[in-house]
N, C-alpha and C positions, 0 to 999 in steps of 0.2 A: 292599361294596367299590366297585362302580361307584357309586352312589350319590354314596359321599364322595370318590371322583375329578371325577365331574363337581361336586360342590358346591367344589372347591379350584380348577378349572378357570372357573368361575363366579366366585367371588372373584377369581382373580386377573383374570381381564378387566373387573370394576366396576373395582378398582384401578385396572388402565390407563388404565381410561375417565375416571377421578378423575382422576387427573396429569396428563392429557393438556387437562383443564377447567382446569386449576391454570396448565401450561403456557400454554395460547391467552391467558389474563389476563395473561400476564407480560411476553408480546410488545407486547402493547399501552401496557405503560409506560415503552417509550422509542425516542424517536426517529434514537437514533444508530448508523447502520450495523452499525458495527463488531460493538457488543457483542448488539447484535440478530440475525447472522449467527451470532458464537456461541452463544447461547442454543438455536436453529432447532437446531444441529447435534446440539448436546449432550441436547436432548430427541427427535430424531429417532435418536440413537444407544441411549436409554436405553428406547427403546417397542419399536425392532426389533429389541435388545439384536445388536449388530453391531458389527462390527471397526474400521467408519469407515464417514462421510457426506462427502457432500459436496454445497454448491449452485452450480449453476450457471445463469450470467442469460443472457439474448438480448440480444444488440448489434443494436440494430436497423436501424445505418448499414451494419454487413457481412453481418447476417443470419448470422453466427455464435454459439457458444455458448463462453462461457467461465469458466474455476473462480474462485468468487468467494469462496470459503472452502471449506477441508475438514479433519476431522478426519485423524491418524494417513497422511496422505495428501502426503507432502512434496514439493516441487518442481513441484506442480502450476499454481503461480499464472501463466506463462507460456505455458498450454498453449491452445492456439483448439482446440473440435473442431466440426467440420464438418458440420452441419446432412445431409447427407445421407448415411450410412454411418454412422451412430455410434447409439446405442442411445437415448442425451439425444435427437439430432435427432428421430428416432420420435417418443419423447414429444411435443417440440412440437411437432410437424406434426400427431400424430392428437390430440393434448390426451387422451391418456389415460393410467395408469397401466401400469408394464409388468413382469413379473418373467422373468429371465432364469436359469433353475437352472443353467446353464452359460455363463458367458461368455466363455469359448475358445471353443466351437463354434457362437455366435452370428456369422455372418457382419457385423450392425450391430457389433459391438464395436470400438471404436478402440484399438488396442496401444497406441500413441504413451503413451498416459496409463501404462500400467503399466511400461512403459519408464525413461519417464522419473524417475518415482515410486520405484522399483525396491519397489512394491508389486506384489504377485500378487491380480487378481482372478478369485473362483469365479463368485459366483453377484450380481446387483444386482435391489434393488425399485427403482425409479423413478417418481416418480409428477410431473406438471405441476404449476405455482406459477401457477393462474391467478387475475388481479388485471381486475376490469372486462372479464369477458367475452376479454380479452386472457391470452395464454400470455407471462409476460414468463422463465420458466425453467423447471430441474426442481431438484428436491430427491432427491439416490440414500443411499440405503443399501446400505450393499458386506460382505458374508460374514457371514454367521448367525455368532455366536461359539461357539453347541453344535454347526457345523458340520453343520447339518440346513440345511431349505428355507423358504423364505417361508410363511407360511401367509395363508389370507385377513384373518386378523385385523390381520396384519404388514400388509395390501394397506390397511385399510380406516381403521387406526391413522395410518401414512403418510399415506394421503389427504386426512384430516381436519385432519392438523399443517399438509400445504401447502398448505391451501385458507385458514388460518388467517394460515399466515406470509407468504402472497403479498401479503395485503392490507397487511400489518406491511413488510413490506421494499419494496411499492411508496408506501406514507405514508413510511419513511425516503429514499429516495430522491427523492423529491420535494422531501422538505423539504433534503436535504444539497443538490440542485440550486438552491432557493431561498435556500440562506442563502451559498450560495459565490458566489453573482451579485448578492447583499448585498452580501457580502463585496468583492470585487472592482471594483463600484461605487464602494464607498464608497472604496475605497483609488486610484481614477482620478481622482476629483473634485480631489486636492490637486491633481497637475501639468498637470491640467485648468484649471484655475484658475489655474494660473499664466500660461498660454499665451496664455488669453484676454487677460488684466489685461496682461501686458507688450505683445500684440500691439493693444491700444487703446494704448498708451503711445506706440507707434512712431509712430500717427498721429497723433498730436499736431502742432499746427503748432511748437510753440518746440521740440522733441526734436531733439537735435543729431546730427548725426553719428556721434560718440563715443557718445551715450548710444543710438542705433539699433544700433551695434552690437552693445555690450552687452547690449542687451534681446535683437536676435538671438541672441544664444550661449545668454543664461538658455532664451530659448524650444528652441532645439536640445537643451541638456539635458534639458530635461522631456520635451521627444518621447522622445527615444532611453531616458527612464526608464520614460516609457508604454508605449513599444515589448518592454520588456525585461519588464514587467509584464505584459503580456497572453499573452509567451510562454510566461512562467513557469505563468500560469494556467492556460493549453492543458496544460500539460507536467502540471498537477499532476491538472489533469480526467480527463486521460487513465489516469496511475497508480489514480488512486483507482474509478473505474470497472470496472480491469481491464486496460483497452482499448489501454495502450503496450505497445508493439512489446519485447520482452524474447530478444536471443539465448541461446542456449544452448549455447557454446560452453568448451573449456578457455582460461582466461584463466591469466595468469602476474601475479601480483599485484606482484610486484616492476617490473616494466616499466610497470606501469599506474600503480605511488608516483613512481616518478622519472619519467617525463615532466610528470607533474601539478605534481609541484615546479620542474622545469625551464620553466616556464609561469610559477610563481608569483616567480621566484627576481628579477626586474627588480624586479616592485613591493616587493620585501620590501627590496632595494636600496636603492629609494627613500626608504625612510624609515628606514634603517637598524636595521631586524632584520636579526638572525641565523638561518640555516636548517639544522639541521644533519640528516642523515638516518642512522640504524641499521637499516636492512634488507636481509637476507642474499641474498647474489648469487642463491641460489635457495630458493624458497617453495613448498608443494604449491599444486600449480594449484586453482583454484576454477571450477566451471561456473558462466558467468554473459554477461551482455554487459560485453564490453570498456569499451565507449563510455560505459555509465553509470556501470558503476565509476570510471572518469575522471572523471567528473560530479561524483560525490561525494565523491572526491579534491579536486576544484577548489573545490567547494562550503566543505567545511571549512579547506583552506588559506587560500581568501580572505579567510573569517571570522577566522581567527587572526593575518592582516597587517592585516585592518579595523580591528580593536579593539586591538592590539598596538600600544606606544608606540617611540618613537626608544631603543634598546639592549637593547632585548625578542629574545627568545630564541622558535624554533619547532622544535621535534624533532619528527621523525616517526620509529615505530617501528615494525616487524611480526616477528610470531612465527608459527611454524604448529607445530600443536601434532594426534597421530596423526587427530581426529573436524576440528578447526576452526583457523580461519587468522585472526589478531589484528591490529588495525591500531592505532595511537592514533597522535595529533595532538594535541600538548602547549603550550600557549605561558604565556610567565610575563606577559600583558598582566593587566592590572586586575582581571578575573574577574566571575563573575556572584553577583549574590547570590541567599541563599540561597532566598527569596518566590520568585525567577524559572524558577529551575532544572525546576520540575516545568512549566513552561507552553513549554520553550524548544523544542519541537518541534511546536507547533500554529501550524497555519498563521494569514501577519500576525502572529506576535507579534514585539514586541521589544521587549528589557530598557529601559527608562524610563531608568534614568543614562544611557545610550549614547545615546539618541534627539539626532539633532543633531551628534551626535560620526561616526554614519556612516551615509552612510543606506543604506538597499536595500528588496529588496521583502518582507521578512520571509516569502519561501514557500522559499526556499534548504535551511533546515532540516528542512524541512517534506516536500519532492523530497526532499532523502536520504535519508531515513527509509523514504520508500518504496520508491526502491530498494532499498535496504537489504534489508528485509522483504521484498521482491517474488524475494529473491537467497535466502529463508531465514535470513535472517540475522537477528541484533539490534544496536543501538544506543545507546551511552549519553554518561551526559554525568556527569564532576565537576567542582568548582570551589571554588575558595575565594580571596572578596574580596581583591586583593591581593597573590594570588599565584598567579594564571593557570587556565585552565580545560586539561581533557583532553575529546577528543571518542574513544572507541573502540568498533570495531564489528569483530564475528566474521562471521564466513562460514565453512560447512560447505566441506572441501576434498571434490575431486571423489573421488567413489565413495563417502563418507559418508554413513552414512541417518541 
């Protein structure tokens, strides 16, 4: 009987050791953040057979730690924890693996996160994600799900994944750094170009008065479009890293629609749309930052007076509904086709009919999104050529897990 205990106890550890060989090859065939972070979680979740993971990177401008994905673990995207008192901090200070069988009575444990999460944590494996001799995070595992203890295998299993994923998530990062400063480049060159080329024009001896002017103004617009681009690009560096500032406060989502409209309602004037708004004097509140939610307000109205023609219509609606709170932005302009629809939230994109028709920095969509997400939230987009697009997005109301 022991015999064929230990002979099942034996399999199942080759097994592990199989999928875990299966796993590391997997990591390494892609370069993209995102789905690379899931990957990590979901085979970190599946070897230490646990309730949820989560990773967390080093910022190395504040020398804090922050949640850069996690399983079953909500609300956590906004959370900084503090390199010295927190259980993560350990990790990267001593670069070693750590297991915690109780995390209440660990003095390093930071509440804040189960607070906020309104997850309960027992027990955490923790182990370093180190990349080049550098600790750039950690990788945790949180509650046995047979609700026993870590065992070394869980220690050694873990270990081998982050030694694995560090190297995988610092080649993604490198390269999402390299190709957004591509990116960004390449999108500086046009009102670069123009700057230069009107500001040789101005010197010209026969350039008139009248035409110095006008080259000034062209060049003032191009600044103030560089200007506006490089912010955007800060803004979105930031989201995408982690690293924006996110409150967590109760927002009142109704105050936050109608100021954003009362902002947009001039230009919509201008061109003769129409704005009409249905949302109920009071909405459950949603935990969030005020400010970005305004953002993203601003973000999508503008969009709908950019592309919206002279007797075009914009409704804005919101619903809250017992778990989520509904928002959509409706306009009957042109609409997008249908080729576009799946690209319309990557950053620098923009719909080709439209190109010409209005410009911007095509990261507008791109910022929302993240907020959005960074709020728990999702968002989507329909349309139809023709007859106008809807942009809507949920947000968990507060106290909803």
């Amino acid at each position: 009987m022991v015999d064929l205990q230990q002979q099942t106890r034996y399999e199942e550890r080759v097994a592990r050791l199989e999928r875990l060989i299966e796993i590391s090859r997997s990591l390494n065939s892609t370069l993209s953040k995102r789905p690379l972070l899931n990957r990590i979680l979901a085979a970190a979740q599946e070897l230490t057979q646990t309730e949820a993971c989560s990773i967390l990177l080093v910022d190395r401008k504040s020398g804090k730690l922050y949640f850069e994905a996690a399983t079953n673990l909500p609300g956590l995207g906004s959370i900084v924890i503090p390199m010295e008192g927190s259980i993560a901090g350990w990790v990267v200070q001593t670069g070693k693996p750590l297991v915690v069988p109780d995390a209440r009575d660990d003095p390093r444990f930071y509440h804040k996160s189960d607070e906020q999460s309104g997850f309960t944590t027992r027990s955490i494996l923790s182990t370093p994600l180190i990349a080049r001799d550098n600790v750039i995070g950690v990788l945790q595992a949180v509650n046995k799900e047979s609700g026993g203890e870590f065992t070394e295998e869980d220690v050694e299993l873990l270990t081998v994944l982050g030694n694995q994923a560090a190297v995988a998530v610092q080649n993604a990062l490198l390269f999402q750094q390299s190709d957004l400063v591509a990116e960004i480049v390449h999108e500086m060159r046009t009102p670069l170009g123009s700057i230069v080329a009107y500001a040789e024009l101005m010197q010209r001896p026969d350039a008139t008065t009248a035409q110095n002017s006008q080259f000034a103004d062209i060049i003032m617009h191009e600044a103030e479009r560089l200007s506006d681009l490089a912010n955007r690009f800060l803004d979105l560096a930031r989201l995408e890293s982690g690293r924006a500032s996110m409150a967590q406060d109760p927002v009142d989502l109704s105050t936050v629609i109608r100021m954003a409209v009362n902002v947009l309602i001039p230009q919509a004037d201008a061109k003769q749309i129409g704005v009409s708004v249905d949302v109920p004097a009071t909405l459950p509140s949603v935990v969030g930052d005020a400010q970005r939610l305004h953002q993203v307000m601003l973000n999508l109205l503008s969009n709908a007076v950019k592309y919206s023609r002279p007797g075009d219509n914009i409704t804005v609606t919101a619903m809250g509904e017992e778990h989520y709170l509904t928002v959509s932005v409706t306009d009957t302009g042109p609409g997008i086709p249908a080729d576009a629809l799946p690209h319309i939230f990557e950053r620098f994109y923009r719909v080709s009919a439209t190109e010409g028709q209005a410009l911007g920095t095509g990261l507008g969509l791109t910022i929302t999104r993240q907020i959005i997400e960074a709020h728990r939230g999702e968002i989507t987009v329909t349309s139809e050529e023709g007859r106008g697009t809807t942009f809507t997005f949920m947000l968990p109301v507060e106290g909803a897990q």
